[in-house]
Backbone as JSON, one array per atom type, in Angstrom:
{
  "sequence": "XXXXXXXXXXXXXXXXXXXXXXXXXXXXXXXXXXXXXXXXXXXXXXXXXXXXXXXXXXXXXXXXXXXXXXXXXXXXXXXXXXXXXXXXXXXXXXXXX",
  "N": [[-43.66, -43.97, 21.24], [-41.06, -46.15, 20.09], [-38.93, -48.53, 18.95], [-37.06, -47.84, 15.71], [-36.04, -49.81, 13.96], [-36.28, -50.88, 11.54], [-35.21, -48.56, 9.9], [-32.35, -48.16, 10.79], [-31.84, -50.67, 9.83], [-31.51, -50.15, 6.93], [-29.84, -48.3, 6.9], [-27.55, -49.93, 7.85], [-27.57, -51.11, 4.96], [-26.95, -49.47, 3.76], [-24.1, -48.75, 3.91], [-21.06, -49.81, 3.97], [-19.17, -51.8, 5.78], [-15.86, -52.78, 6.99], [-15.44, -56.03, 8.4], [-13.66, -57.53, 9.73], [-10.43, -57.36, 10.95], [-8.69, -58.82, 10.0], [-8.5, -58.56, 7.53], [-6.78, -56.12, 6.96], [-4.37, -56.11, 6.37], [-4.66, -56.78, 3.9], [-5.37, -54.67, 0.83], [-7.19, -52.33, 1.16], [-9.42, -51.02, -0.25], [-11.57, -47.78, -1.37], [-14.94, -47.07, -2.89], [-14.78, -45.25, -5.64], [-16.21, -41.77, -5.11], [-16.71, -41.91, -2.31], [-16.29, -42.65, 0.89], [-13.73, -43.0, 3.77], [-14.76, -43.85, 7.46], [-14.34, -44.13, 10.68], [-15.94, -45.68, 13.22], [-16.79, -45.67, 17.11], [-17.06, -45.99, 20.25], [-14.64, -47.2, 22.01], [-13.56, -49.89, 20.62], [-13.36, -49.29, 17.43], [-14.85, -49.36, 14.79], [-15.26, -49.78, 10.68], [-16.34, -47.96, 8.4], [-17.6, -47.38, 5.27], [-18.64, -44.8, 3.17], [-21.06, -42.62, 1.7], [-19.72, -39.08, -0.1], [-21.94, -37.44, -0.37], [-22.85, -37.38, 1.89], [-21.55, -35.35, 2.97], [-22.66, -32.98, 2.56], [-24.36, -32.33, 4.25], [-26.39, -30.83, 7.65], [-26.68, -32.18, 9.91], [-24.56, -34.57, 9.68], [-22.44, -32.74, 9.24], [-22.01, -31.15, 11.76], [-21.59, -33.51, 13.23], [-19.0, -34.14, 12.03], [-17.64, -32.09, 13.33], [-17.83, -32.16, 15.61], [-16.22, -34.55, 15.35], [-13.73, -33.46, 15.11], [-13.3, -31.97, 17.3], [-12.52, -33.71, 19.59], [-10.51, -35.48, 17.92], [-9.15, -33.72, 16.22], [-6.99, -32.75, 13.08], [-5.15, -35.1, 13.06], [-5.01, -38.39, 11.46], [-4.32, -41.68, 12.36], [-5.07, -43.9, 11.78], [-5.91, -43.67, 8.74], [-8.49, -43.06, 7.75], [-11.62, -40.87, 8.95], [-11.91, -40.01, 12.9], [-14.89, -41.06, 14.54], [-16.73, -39.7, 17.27], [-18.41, -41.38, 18.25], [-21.26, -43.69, 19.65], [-21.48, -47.04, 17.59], [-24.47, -47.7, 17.21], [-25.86, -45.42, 17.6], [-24.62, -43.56, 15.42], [-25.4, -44.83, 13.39], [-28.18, -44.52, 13.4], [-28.08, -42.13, 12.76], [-27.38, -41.63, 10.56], [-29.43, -43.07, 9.13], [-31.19, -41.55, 8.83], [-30.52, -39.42, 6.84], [-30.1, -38.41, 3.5], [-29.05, -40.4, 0.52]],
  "CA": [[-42.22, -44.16, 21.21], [-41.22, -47.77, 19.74], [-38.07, -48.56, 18.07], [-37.17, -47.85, 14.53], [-35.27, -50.84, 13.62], [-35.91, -50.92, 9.68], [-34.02, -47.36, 9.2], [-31.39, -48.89, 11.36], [-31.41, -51.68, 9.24], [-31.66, -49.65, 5.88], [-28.01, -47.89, 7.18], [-26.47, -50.86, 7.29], [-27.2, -51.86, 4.01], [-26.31, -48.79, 2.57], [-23.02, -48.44, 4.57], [-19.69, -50.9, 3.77], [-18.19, -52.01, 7.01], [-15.06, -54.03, 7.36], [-15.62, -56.76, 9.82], [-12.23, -58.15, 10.18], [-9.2, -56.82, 11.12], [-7.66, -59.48, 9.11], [-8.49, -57.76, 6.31], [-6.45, -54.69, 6.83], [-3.35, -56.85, 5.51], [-5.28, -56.7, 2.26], [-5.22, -53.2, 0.03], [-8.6, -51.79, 1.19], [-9.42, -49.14, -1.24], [-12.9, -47.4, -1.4], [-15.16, -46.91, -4.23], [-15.19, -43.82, -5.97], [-17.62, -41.17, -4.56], [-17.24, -42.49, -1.09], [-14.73, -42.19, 1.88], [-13.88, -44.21, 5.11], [-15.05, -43.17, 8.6], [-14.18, -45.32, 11.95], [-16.77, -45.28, 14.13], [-17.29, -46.34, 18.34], [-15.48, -45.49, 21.32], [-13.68, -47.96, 22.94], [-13.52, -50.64, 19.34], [-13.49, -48.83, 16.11], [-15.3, -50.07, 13.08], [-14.59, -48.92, 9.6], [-17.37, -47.52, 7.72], [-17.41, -46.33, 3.97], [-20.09, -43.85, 3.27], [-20.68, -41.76, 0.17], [-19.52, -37.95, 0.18], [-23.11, -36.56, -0.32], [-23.15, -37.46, 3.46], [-20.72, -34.1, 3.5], [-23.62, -31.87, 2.49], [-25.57, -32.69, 5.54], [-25.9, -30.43, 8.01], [-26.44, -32.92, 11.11], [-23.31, -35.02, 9.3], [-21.2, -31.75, 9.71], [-22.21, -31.34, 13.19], [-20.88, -34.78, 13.69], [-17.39, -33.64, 12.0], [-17.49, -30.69, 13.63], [-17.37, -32.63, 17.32], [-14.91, -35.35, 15.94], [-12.16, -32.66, 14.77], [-12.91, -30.94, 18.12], [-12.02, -34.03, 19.96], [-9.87, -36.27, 17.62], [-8.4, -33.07, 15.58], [-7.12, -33.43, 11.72], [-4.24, -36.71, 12.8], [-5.64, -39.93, 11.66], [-3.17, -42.44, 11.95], [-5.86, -44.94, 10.47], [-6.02, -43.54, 7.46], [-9.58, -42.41, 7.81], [-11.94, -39.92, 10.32], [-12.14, -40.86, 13.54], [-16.02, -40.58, 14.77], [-16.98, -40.03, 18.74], [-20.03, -41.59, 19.0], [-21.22, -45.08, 19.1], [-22.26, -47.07, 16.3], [-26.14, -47.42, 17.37], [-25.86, -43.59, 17.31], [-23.99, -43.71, 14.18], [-26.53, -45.91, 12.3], [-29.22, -43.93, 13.61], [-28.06, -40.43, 12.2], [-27.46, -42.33, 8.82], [-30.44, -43.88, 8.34], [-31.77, -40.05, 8.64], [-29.32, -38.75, 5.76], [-30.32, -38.81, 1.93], [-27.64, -40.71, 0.26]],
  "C": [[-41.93, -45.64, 20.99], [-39.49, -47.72, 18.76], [-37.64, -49.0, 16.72], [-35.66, -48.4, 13.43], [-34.84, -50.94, 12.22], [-35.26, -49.44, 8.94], [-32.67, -47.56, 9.72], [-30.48, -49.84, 10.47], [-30.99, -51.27, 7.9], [-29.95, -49.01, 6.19], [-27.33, -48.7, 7.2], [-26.64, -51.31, 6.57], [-26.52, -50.95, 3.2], [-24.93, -48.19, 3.4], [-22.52, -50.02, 4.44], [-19.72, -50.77, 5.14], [-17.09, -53.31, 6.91], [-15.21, -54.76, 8.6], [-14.73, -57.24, 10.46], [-10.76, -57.21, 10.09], [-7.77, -57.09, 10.29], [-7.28, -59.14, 7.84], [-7.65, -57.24, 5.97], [-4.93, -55.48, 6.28], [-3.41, -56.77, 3.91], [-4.99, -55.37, 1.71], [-6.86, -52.87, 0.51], [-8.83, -50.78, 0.41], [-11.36, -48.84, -0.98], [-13.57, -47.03, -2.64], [-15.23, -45.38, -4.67], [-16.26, -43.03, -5.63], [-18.05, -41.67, -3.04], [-15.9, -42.3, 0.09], [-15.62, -42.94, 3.17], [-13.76, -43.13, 6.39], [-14.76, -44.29, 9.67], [-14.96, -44.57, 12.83], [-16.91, -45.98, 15.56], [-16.27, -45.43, 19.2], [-14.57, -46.03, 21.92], [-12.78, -48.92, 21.38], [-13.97, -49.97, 17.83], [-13.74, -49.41, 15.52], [-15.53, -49.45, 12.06], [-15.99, -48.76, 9.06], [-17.2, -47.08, 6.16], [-18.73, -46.14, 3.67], [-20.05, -42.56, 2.02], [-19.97, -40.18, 0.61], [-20.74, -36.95, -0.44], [-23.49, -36.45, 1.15], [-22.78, -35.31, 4.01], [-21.38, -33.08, 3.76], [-24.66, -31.58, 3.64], [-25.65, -32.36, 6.83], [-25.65, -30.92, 9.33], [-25.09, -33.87, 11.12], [-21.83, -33.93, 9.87], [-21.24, -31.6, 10.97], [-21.3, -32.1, 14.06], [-19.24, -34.59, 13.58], [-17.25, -33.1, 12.98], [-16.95, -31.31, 15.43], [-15.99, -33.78, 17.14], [-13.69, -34.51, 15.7], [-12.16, -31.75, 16.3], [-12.13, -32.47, 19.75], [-10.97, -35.27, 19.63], [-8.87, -34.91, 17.1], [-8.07, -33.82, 14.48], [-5.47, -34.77, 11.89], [-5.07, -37.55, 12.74], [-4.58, -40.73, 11.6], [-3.95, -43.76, 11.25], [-5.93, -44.84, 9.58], [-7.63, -43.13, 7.22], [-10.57, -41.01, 9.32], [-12.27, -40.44, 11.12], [-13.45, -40.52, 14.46], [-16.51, -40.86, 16.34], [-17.97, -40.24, 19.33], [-20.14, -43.33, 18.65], [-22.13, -45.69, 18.48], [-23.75, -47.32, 15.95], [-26.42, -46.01, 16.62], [-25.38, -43.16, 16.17], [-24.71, -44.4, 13.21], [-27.96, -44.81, 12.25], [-29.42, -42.58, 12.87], [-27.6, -40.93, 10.42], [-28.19, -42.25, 8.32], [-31.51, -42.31, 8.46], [-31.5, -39.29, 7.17], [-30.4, -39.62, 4.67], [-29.12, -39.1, 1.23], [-27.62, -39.82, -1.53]]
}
């Protein structure tokens, strides 16, 4: 058992995140073939992540618990994900993009 840092690390390269808040003043758009997720529990951080993620059935899973405790309002403008982003990196860096 040892921790597996470089698939960790491999999710955040292949995952956008906005880091600043300051940003959101700006037009954020996403690239084609991709869609925004907010991920943590207490501090949300924005994620954009392709939509081959969708096909995936541990990904749906993941929906499947945030629509059972966020339901379909976002007032962010994206989904809002109930896990935190360790745990969120971790089930990434699993996924075939």
């Amino acid at each position: 058992m040892g921790f597996r840092l470089p698939a960790i690390a491999n999710a955040k390269r292949s995952l956008t995140r906005s880091l600043s808040a300051s940003r959101s003043s700006k037009s954020l758009t996403n690239p084609k073939g991709y869609f925004v997720v907010y991920v943590g529990e207490s501090q949300k951080k924005r994620f954009v992540i392709p939509l081959s993620y969708l096909n995936e059935p541990m990904f749906q899973d993941l929906l499947s618990q945030a629509e059972e405790e966020f339901g379909y309002d976002h007032p962010m403008g994206g989904i809002t994900i109930p896990c935190g982003e360790h745990n969120f990196l971790e089930l990434t860096s699993r996924l075939s993009v």
